[in-house]
Backbone as a ProteinNet text record, in pm:
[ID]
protein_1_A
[PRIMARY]
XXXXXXXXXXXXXXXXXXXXXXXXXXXXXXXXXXXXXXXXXXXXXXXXXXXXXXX
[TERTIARY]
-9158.4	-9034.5	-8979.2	-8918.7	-8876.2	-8754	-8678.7	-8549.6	-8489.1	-8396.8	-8321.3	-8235.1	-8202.1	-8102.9	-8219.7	-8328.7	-8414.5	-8407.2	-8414.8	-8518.2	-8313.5	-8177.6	-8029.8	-8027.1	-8059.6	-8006.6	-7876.8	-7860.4	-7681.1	-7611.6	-7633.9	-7546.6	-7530.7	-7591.3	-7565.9	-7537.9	-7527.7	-7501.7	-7330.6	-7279.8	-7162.8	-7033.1	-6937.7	-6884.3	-6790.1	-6780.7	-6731.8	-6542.6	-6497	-6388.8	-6269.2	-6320	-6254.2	-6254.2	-6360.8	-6399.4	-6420.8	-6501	-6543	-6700.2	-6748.6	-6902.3	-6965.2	-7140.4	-7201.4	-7245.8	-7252.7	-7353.7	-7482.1	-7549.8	-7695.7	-7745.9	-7723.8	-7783	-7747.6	-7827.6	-7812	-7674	-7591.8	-7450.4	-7388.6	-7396.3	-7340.2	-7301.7	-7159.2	-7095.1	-7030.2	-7049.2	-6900.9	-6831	-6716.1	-6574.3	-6552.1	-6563.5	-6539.3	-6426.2	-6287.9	-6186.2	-6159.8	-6122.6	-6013.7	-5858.6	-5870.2	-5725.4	-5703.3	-5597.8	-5560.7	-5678.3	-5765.1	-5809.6	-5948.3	-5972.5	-6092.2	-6192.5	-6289.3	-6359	-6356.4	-6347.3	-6272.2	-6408.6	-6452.6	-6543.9	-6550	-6519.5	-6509.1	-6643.2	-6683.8	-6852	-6765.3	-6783.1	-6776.1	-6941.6	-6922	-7039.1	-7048.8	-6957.7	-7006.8	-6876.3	-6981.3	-6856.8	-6711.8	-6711.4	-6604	-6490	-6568.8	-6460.5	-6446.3	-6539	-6478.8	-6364.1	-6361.6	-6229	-6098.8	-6118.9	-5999	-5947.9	-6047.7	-6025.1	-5889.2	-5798.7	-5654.5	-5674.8	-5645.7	-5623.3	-5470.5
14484.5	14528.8	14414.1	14380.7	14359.9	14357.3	14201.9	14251.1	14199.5	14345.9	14335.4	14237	14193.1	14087.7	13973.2	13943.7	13890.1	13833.3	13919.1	13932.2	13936.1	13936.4	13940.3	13756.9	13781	13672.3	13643.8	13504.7	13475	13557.5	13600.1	13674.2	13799	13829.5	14008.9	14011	13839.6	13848.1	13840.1	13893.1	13952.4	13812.4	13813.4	13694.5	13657.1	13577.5	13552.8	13572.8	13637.8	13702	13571.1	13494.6	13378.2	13236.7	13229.9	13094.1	13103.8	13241.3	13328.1	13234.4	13163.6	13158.2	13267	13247.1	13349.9	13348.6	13494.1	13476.5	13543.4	13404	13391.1	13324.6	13287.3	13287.7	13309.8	13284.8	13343.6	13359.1	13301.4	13290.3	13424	13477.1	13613.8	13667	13698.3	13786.8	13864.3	14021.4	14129.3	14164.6	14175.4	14196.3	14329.5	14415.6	14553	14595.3	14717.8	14738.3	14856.1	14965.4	15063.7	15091.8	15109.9	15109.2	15234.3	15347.2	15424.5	15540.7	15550.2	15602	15629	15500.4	15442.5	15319.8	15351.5	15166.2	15112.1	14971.5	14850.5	14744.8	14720.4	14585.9	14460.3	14332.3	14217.3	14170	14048.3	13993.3	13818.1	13743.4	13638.1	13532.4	13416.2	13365.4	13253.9	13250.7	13147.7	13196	13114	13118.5	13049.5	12979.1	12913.2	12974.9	13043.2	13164.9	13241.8	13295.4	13426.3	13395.5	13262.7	13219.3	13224.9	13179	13158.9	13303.8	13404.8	13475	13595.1	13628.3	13666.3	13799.8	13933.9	14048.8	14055.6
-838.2	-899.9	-984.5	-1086.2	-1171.4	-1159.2	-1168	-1147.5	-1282.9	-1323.1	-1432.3	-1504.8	-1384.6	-1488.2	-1526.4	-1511.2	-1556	-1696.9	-1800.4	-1929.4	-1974.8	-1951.1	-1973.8	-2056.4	-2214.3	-2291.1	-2300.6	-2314	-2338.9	-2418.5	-2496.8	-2600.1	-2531.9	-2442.5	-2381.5	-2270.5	-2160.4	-2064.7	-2026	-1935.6	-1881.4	-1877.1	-1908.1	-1876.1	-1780.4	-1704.5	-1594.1	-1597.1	-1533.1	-1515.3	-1532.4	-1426.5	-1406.6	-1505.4	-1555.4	-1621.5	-1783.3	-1822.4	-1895.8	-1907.1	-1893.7	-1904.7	-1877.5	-1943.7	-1935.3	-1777.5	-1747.2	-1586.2	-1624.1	-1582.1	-1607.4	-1478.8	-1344.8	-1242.9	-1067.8	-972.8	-883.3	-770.1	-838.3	-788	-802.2	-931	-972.7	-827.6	-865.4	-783	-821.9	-739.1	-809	-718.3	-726.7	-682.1	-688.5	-590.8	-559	-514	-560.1	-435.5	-505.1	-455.8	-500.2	-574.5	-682.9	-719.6	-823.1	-751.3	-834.1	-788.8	-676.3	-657.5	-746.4	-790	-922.7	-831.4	-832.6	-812.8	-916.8	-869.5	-1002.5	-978.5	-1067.2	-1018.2	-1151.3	-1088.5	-1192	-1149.5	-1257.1	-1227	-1259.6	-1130.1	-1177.5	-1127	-1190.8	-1216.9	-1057.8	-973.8	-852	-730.2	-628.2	-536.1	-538.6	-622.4	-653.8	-761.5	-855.9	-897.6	-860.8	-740	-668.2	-587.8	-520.7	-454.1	-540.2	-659.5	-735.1	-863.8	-824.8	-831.6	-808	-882.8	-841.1	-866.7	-842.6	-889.5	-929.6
[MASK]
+++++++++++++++++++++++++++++++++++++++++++++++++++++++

């Protein structure tokens, strides 16, 4: 299997919620919760912006 975010160049990769760098490795994290009766999900690039992460 092939994993997708693989072959994800800088220019198309997602940018970090918190920092805005590109996420391009295995830190990537997403931030899942309910609001409004919607799932909401942010992508930040480490554990360290997921901490400082604020909704």
């Amino acid at each position: 299997m092939t994993d997708p975010t693989s072959d994800v160049d800088e220019g198309k990769a997602r940018e970090c919620a918190v920092c805005g760098d590109p996420i391009d490795g295995p830190g990537h994290r997403v931030i899942t919760w309910i609001e409004d009766d919607s799932v909401r999900t942010v992508h930040v690039c480490s554990p360290t912006c997921e901490a400082a992460y604020e909704r």
